[in-house]
N, C-alpha and C positions, 0 to 999 in steps of 0.2 A: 798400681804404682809401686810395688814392692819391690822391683828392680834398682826403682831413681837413685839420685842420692838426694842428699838432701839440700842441694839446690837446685835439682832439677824439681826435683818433688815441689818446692816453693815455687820456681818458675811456671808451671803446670798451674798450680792452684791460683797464681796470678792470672794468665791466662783465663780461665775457667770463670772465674769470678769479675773479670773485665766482659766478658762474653755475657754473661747471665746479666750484667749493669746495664748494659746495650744494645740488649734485646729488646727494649721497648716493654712497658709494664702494662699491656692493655690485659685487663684482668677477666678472666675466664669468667663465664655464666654457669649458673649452679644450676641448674634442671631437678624442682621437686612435684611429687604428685601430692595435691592434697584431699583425702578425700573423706567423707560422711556423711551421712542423710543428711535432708535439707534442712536448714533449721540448728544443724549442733554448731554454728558459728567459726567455721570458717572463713568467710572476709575477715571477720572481725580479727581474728589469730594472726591471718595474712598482713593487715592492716598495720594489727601492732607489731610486731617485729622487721617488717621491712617498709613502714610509714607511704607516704605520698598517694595515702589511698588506691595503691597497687590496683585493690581487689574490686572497686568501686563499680556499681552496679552498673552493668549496659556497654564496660569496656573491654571484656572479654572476648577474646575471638574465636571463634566456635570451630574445634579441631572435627571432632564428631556430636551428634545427639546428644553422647553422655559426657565429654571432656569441652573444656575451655582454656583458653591459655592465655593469663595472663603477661606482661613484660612491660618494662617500661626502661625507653633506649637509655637513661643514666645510669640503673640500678643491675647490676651483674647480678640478675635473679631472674628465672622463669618458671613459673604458678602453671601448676595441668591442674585443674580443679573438676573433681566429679561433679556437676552442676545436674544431674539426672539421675543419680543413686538416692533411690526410697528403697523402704521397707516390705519389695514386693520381691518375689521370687524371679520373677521372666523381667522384670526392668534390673535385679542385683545382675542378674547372669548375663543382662546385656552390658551390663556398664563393666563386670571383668574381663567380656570380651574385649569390648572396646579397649580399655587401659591395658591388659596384656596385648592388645595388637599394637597399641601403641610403645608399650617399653621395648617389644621385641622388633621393631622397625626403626626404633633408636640403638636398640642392641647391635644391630646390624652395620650401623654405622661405621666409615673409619677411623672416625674422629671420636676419640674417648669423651670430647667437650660435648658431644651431641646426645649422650646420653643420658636417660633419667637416673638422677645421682643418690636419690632419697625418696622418699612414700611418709608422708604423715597420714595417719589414719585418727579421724578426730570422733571422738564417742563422746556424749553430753553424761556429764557426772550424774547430774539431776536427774538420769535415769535411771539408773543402779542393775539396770539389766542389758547384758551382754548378749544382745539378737543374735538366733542364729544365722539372719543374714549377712548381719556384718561381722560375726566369727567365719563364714562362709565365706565372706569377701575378702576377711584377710588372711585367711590359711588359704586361698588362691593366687594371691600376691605376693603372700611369703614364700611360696612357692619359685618363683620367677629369679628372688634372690638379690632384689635391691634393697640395700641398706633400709632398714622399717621401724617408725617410730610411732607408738601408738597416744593419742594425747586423750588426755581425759581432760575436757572444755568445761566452762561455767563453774567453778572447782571453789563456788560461793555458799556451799549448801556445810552440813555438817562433818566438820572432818574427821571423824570417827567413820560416818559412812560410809564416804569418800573414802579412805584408807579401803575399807573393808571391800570396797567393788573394786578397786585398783588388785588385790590379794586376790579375788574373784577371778579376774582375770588373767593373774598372770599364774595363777595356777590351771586353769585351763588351758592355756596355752604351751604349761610346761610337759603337760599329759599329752600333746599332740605335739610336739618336739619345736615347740617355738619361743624356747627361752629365752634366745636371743633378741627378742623385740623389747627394745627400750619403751618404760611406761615413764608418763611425765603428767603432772597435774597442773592446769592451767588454768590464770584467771586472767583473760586476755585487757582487762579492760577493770577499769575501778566499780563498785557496785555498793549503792545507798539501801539499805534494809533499812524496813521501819521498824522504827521505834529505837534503833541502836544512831547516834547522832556522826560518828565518823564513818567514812566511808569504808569499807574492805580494800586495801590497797590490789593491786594490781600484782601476780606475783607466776612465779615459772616460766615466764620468758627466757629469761638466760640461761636457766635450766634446760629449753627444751634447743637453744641456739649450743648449749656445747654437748649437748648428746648425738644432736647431727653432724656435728662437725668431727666426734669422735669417729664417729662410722663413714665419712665423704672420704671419697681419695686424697692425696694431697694435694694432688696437681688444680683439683678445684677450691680447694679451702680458700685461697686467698681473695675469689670470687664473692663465697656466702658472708665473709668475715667482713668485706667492705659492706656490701646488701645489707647485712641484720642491724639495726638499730638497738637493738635491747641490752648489749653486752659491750659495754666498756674494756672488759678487760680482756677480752677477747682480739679489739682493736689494739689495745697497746701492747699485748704481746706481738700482735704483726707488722706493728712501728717499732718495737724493738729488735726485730729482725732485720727489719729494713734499714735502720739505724748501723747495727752491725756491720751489715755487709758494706754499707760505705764506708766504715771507719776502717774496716778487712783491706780496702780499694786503697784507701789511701797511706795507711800502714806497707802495703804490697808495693805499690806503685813507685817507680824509678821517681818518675818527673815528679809526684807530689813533693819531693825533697831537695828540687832544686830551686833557690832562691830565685824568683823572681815569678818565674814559668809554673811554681807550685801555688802562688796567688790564681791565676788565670785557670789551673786544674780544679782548686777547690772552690772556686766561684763555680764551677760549672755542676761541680758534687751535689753541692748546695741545694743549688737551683732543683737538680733529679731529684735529690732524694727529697727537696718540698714536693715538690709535684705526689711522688711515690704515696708520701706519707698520706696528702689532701684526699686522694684518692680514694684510702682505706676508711676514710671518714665521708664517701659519699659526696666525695666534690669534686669537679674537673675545673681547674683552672689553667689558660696557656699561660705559657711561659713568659709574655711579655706581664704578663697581672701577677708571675709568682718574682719578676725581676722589680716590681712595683713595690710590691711588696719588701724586699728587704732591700731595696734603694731606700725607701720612705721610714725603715726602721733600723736603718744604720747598720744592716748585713751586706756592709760596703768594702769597695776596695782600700780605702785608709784603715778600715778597722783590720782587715785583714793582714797587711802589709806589717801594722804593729804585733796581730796575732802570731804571724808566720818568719819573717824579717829581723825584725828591729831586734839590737842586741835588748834593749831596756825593754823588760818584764811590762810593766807599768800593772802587774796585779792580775796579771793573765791566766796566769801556772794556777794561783792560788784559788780564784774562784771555778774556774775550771774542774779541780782534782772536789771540790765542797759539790759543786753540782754533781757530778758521777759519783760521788759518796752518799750523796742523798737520793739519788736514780737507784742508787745499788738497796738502800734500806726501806725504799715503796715495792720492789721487788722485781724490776729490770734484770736482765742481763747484762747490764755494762760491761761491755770488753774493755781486757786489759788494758790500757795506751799508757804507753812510756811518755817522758816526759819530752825525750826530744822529739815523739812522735806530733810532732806543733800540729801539724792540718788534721793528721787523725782525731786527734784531739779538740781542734775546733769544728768539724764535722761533729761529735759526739755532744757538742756544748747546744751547738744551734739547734741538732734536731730532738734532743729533749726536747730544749725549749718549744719549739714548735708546735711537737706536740701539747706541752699545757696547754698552749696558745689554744689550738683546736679543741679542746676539750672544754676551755673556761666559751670559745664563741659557741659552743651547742648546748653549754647553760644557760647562756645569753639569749640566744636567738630561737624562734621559735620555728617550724619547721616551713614555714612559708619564705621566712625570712633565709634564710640558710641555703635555698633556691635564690636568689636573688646573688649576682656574680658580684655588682657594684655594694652591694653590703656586707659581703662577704671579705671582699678583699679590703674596705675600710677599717673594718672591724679587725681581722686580722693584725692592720696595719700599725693599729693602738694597743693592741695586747700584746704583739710582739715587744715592741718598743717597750712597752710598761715594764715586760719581765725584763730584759735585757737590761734597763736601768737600774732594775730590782738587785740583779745580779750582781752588775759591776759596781753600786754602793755611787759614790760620786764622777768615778772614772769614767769616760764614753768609750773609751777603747778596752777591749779585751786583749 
């Protein structure tokens, strides 16, 4: 674009970004291998970071002998789990076979979505020794050249130790030119020791969710970012993108600025970018349950009309510019919006909002509950409402 001028250049970047809105946001599936003797607690790992009991015994579907794959059609995630990797020589060297014929018939692929995007390799801390089979297994993997995270499980034992076998390993690793494999200590799950009365919290989820993300392509990231359950902030950084790029839409946009016709354009913003956001937080709602939803909580055409229309403010401007000042110091990226930018602006109000909304219902609800569409979109329907009133103080229009 270094030709344009700079309305072309704008023009373009309109284009581009109405194009990318209206593509449809069905979100790509992250393809990871997990794999370790039997026993070092992989369900478990599986379990807690991507919940619904993914990993859950007897629903795996058997690719080969040594692989299984899980998936479940809501969650943009799919599990290759070594399910027949022991500690034996002719069963390791079968199961590398196996998973290298596998990455490399995914490799093959046209489709970059089809391929294995990550390998967790899970070693139990509790053991403090680094098998030659499974350093065999995975300087054969490492080989192959998909992004590799090596976890060290059950990560309840002494953390002196624990530190010192982590140092074990990635010094051997660095001796045979594999320094690039991320190590990450994990405690998939809470754990009660006797005679100490609180539990060991739970800890290196999130850790081990943005060390694969660091290394996954981008085009899949938005995939594992909805999937993982462990990382909050991981989620709002991809609502605040998402947020972005509508307020980018509607900033850009001819018609978002023509009075009348610019109600009917950002009703419809709205509506996508709810969907967009719900998504990244592991929920699919159609669009008549997401128009449900802000009819029932006042993300209506009157409110709008005063938002976008009306010469009289009625307190619009000012709680508006307090919420994106407060988005900006949790540590958003709030884009710029001017002040005549009215829709841009009311696009940036609502879908904060939205967001807390989604985050106060997954304090709320519990993970059974949050499957459930009709408690979901109730629930929704009151914490919207609550913040919105929260916001405007006694005013109902923004």
């Amino acid at each position: 674009m270094e030709n344009l001028t700079g309305e072309q250049r704008f023009q373009k970047e309109r284009e581009e970004l109405e194009r990318e809105l209206n593509a449809g946001s069905e979100l790509p599936t992250a393809n990871i291998i997990v794999a370790g003797i039997a026993g070092v607690g992989k369900s478990t790992l599986i379990n807690a970071v991507f919940g619904s009991q993914l990993a859950a015994t007897g629903i795996g579907r058997p690719i080969t002998p040594q692989i299984a794959e899980y998936q479940d059609g809501d969650i943009p995630i799919r599990i290759w789990d070594t399910v027949g990797l022991e500690l034996d020589a002719e069963k390791t060297r079968q199961s590398i076979k196996d998973i290298k014929a596998t990455i490399a018939s995914k490799a093959s692929s046209n489709s970059p979505y089809d391929r294995i995007h990550a390998i967790w390799y899970c070693v139990n801390s509790y053991s403090s020794r680094y098998m030659d089979a499974e350093y065999e297994f995975i300087k054969e993997l490492h080989a192959v050249g998909v992004p590799f995270v090596i976890v060290l499980t059950q990560c309840s034992g002494d953390e002196e130790e624990v530190n010192a076998f982590e140092e074990k390993i990635r010094k051997i690793n660095h001796e045979e030119g594999m320094e690039d494999i991320g190590i990450v200590q994990v405690l998939a799950l809470p754990v009660k020791l006797r005679g100490i009365p609180t539990p060991i919290p739970a800890f290196g989820l999130d850790k081990l969710v943005t060390m694969t993300l660091e290394m996954l392509p981008a085009f899949i990231r938005s995939g594992f970012i909805a999937a993982q359950r462990v990382s909050w902030a991981e989620k709002r950084n991809a609502c605040d993108d998402i947020i972005c790029k509508y307020v980018r839409a509607a900033q850009y946009g001819f018609w978002d600025k023509v009075p009348l016709v610019n109600i009917i354009i950002t009703d419809r913003r709205i509506i996508e970018m709810f969907r967009t956001i719900v998504e990244m937080y592991n929920t699919v709602l159609p669009e008549d349950r997401l128009r449900q939803i802000t009819k029932k909580s006042e993300v209506t055409f009157e409110n709008n009309f005063f938002g976008l229309i009306s010469p009289i403010d009625m307190g619009y401007s000012k709680k508006i510019t307090a919420l994106l000042a407060q988005k900006k110091e949790e540590g958003f990226e709030v884009p710029i919006v001017e002040k005549r930018d009215r829709a841009a602006r009311m696009i940036a109000f609502y879908g904060y909002t939205f967001v807390d909304a989604i985050e106060q219902l997954w304090r709320e609800l519990t993970e059974e509950q949050l499957n459930n569409v009709d408690m979901v979109v109730s629930n929704l329907i009151r914490i919207v409402d609550q913040k919105l009133k929260e916001r405007k103080g006694e005013v109902r229009r923004i």
